[in-house]
Structures are given as C-alpha cells and as structure tokens.
C-alpha positions as protocol buffer text, in pm:
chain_id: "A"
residue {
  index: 1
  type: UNK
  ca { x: 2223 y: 1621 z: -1842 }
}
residue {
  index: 2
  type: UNK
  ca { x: 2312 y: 1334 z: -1579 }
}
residue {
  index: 3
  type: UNK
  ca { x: 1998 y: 1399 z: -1333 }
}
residue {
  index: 4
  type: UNK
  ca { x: 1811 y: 1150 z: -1104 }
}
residue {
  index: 5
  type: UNK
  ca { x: 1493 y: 1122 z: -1075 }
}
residue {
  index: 6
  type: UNK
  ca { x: 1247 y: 947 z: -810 }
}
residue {
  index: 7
  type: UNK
  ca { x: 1081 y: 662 z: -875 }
}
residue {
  index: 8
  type: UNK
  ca { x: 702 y: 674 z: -812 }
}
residue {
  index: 9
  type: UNK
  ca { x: 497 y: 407 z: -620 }
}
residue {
  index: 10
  type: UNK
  ca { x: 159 y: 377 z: -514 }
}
residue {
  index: 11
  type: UNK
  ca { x: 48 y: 201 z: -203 }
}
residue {
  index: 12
  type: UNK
  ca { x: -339 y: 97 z: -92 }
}
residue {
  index: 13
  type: UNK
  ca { x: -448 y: 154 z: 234 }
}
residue {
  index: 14
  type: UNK
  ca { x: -743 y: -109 z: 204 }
}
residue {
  index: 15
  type: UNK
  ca { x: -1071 y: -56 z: 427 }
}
residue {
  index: 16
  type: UNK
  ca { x: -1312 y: -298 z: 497 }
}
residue {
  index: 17
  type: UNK
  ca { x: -1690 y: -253 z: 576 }
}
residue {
  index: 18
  type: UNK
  ca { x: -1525 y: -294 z: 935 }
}
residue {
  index: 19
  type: UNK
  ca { x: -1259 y: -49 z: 899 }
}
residue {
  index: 20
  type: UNK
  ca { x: -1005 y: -334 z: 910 }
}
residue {
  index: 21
  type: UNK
  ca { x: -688 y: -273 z: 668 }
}
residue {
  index: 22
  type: UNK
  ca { x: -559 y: -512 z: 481 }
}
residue {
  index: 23
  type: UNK
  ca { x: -150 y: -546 z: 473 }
}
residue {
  index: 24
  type: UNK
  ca { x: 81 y: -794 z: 346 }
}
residue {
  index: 25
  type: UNK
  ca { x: 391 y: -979 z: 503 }
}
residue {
  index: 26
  type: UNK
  ca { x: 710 y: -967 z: 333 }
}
residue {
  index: 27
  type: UNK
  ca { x: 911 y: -1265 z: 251 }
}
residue {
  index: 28
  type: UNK
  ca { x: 1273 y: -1287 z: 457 }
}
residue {
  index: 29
  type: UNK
  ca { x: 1552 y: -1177 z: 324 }
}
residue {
  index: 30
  type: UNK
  ca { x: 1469 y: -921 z: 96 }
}
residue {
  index: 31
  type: UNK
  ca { x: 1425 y: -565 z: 216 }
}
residue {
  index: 32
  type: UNK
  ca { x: 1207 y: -538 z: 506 }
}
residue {
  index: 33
  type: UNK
  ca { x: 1104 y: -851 z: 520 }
}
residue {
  index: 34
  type: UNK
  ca { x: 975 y: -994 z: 794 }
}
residue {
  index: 35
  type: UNK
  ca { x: 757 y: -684 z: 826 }
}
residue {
  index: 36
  type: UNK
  ca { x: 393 y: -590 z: 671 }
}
residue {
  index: 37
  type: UNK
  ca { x: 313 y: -366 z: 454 }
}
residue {
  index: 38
  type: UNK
  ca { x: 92 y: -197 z: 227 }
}
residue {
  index: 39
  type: UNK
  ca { x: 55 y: -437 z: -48 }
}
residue {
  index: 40
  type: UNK
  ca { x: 173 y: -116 z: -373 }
}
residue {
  index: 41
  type: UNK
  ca { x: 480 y: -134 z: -599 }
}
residue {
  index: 42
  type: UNK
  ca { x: 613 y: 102 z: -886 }
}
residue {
  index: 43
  type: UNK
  ca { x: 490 y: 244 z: -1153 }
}
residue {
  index: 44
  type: UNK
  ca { x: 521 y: 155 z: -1524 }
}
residue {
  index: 45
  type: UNK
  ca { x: 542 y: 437 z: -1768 }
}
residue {
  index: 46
  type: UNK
  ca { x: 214 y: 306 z: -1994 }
}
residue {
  index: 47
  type: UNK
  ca { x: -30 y: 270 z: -1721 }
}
residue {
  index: 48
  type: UNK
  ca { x: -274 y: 460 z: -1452 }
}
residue {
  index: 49
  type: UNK
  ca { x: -236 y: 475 z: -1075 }
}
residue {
  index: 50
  type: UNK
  ca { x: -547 y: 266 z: -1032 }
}
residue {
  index: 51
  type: UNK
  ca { x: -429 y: 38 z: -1320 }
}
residue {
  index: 52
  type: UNK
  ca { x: -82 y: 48 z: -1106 }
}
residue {
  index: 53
  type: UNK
  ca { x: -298 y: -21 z: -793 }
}
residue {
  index: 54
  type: UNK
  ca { x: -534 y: -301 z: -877 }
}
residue {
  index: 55
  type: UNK
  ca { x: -265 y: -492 z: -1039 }
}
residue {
  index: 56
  type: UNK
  ca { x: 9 y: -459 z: -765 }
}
residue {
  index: 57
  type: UNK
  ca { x: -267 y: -583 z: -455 }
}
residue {
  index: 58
  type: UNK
  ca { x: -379 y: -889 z: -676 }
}
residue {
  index: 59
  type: UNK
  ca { x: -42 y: -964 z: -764 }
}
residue {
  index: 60
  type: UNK
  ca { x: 61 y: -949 z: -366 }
}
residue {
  index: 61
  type: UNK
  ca { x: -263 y: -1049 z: -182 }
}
residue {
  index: 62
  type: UNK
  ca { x: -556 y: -1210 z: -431 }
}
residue {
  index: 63
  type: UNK
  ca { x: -799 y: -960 z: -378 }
}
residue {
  index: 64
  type: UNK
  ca { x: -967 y: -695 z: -615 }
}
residue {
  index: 65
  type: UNK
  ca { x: -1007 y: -359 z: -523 }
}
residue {
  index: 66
  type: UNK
  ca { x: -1113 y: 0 z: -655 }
}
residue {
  index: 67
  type: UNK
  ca { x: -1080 y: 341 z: -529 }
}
residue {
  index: 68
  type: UNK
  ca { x: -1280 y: 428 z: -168 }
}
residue {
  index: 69
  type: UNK
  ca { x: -1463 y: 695 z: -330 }
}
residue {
  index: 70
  type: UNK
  ca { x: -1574 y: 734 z: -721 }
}
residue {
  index: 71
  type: UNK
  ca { x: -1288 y: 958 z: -780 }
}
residue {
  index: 72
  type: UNK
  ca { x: -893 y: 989 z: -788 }
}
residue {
  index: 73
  type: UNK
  ca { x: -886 y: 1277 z: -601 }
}
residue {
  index: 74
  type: UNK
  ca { x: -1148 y: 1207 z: -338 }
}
residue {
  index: 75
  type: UNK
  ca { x: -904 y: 885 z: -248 }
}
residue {
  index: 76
  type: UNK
  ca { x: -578 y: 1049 z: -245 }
}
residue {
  index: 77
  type: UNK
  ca { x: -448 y: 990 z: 138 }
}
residue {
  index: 78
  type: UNK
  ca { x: -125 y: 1181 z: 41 }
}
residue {
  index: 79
  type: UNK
  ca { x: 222 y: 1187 z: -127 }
}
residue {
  index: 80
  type: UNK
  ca { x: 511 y: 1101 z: 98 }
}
residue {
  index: 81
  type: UNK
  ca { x: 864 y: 1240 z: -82 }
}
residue {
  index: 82
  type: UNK
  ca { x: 1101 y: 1216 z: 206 }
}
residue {
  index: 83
  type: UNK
  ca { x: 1428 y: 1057 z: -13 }
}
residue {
  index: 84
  type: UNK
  ca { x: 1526 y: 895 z: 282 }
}
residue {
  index: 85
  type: UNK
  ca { x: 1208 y: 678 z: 377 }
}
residue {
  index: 86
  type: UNK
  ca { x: 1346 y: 396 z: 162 }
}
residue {
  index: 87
  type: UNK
  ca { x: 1726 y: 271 z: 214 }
}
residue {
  index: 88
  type: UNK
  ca { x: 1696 y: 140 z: -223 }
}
residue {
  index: 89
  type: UNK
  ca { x: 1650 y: 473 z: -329 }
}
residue {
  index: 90
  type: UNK
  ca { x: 1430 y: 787 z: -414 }
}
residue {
  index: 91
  type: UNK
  ca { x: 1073 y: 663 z: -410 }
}
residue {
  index: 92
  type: UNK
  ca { x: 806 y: 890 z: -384 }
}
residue {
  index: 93
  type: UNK
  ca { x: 454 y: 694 z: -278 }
}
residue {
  index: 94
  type: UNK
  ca { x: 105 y: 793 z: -393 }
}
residue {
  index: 95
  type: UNK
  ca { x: -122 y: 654 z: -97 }
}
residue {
  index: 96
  type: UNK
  ca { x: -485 y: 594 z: -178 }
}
residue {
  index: 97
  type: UNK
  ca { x: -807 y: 436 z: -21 }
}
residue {
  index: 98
  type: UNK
  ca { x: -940 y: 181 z: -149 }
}
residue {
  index: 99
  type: UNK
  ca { x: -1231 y: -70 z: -122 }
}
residue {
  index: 100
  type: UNK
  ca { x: -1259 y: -456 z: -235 }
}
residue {
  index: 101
  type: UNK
  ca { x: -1445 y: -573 z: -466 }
}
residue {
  index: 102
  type: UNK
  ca { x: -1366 y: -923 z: -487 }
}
residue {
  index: 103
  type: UNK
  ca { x: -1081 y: -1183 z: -536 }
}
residue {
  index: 104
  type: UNK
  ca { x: -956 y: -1425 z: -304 }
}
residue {
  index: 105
  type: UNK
  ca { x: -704 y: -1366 z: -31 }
}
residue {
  index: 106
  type: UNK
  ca { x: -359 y: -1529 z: -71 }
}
residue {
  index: 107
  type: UNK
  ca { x: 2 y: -1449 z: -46 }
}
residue {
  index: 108
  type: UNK
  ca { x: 144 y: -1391 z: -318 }
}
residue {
  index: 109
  type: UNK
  ca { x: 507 y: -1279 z: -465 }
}
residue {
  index: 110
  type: UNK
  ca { x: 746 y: -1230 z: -219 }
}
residue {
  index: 111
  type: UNK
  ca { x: 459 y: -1240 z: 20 }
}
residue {
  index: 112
  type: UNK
  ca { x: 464 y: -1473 z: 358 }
}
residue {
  index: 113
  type: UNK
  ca { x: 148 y: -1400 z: 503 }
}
residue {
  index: 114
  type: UNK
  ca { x: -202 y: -1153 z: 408 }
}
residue {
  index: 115
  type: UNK
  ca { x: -404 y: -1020 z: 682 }
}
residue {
  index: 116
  type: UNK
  ca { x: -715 y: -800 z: 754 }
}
residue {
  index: 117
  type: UNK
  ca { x: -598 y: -600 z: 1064 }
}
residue {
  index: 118
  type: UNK
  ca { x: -779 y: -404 z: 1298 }
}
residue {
  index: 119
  type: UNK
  ca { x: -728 y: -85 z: 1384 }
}
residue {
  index: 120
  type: UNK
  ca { x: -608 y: -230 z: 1753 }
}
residue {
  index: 121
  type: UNK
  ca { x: -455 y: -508 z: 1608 }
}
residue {
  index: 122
  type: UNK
  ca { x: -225 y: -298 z: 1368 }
}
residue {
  index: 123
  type: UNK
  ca { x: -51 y: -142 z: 1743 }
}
residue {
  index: 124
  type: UNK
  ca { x: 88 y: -455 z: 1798 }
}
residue {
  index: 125
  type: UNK
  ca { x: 252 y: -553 z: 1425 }
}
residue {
  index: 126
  type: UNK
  ca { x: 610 y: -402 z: 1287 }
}
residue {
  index: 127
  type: UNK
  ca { x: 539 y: -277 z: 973 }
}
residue {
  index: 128
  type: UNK
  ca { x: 765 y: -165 z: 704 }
}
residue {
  index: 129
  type: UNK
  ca { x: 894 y: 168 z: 551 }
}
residue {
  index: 130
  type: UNK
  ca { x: 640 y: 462 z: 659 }
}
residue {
  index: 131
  type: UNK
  ca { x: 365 y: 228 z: 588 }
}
residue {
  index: 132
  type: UNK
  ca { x: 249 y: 321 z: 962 }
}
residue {
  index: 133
  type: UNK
  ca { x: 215 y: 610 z: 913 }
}
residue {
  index: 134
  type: UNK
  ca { x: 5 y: 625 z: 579 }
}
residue {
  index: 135
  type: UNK
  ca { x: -227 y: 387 z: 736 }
}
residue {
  index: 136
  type: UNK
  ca { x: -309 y: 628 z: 1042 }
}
residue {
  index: 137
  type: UNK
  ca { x: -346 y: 951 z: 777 }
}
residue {
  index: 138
  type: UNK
  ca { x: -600 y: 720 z: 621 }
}
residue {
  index: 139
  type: UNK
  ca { x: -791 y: 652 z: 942 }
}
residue {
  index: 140
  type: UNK
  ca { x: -742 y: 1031 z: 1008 }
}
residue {
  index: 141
  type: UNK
  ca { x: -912 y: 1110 z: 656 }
}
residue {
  index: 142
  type: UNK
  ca { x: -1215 y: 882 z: 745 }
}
residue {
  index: 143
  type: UNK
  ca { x: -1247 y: 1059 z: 1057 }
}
residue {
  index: 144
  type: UNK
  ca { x: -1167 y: 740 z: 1264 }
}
C-alpha cells in the first residue's frame, strides 16, 4: 500500500488578559516569510498536542503558555483540513487557545520579529497560510 497521509500541526492562537494575540514574523526567504503567523509546527509521533504546543511557541517566540481553559477540548478552536491551504503539502492544523504563563518574548528560529497584536491592529498585518482566519474563529469562540 503506497498511501499519503497528512501531516498534522498545531497552531496557538495566544490571548492576553487584553485580548491581544500574539503572532510571529517569518524569516525571508523561506515559505511565507515576510508574513506573521501563528507561532505552531508539526507533530512528533511520541508526544501530546500541548507538549507539541508549548514547545513549538517557546521555540519561536520565548514565551510559556498552557491551554485557555483547563481542558483539551474546551480549547479546541477547530481543525482546518483543506489540502490546499499549504503550497508544501497536506497539513492538517489543530488550532487551540491558549494563555501565557511566563517566558520572555524573543524571536526565535526562523523568526524576524514577535508581536502582541490587537484585535485592530491584526486588520492592518499580512499574515500567512489561513492563520487569519483561525485567529478570527478564536475571537468568535470568546464571543469577541
């Protein structure tokens, strides 16, 4: 058997006390960069979405976070399947809310530039992928 399979990735959508979000700014010249985005990545086989989670925003942006709500489930924004939203390939993306709970912000790899943007402010960016559109069925599942 020769299938494919997507890959999974999971991508924060990270709310501050202020209901600012935080997003990251890819490096140029490599894909979509130039653009922000939710700071998520793949992934790996051996370990949990909020393992997958925590370590891909410190990695990207310094800061510690955890889910929005005390559960999984309650922090699930949505799944987003489309095969075509990403020109590398078949990635299906796991969006959650989350909270911080600490760390420092700084770019990190492959990352120009970390911001908290408002949800005014975030009109005016290009962002990445569908990342857009995760972030406003976040602000639509906190009723704002």
């Amino acid at each position: 058997m020769n299938a494919k399979y997507p890959t999974v990735h999971v991508d924060p959508v990270i709310i501050t006390k202020d209901y600012r979000v935080v997003l990251a700014l890819r490096t140029e010249g490599i894909e979509e960069g130039g653009k922000w985005h939710l700071p998520g990545g793949q992934v790996l086989y051996s370990d949990t979405i909020l393992d997958e989670l925590k370590r891909h925003t410190l990695r990207k942006t310094g800061l510690k976070i955890d889910f929005y709500y005390p559960f999984e489930k309650g922090s699930l924004v949505s799944a987003y399947t489309n095969p075509k939203r990403d020109r590398r390939g078949h990635f299906v993306a796991l969006v959650f809310l989350c909270k911080l709970v600490g760390g420092d912000l700084k770019p990190g790899e492959n990352i120009q530039d970390v911001k908290f943007f408002s949800k005014q402010e975030l009109k005016n960016i290009d962002i990445g992928w569908d990342h857009r559109e995760m972030i406003e069925d976040a602000f639509k599942k906190l009723g704002i």
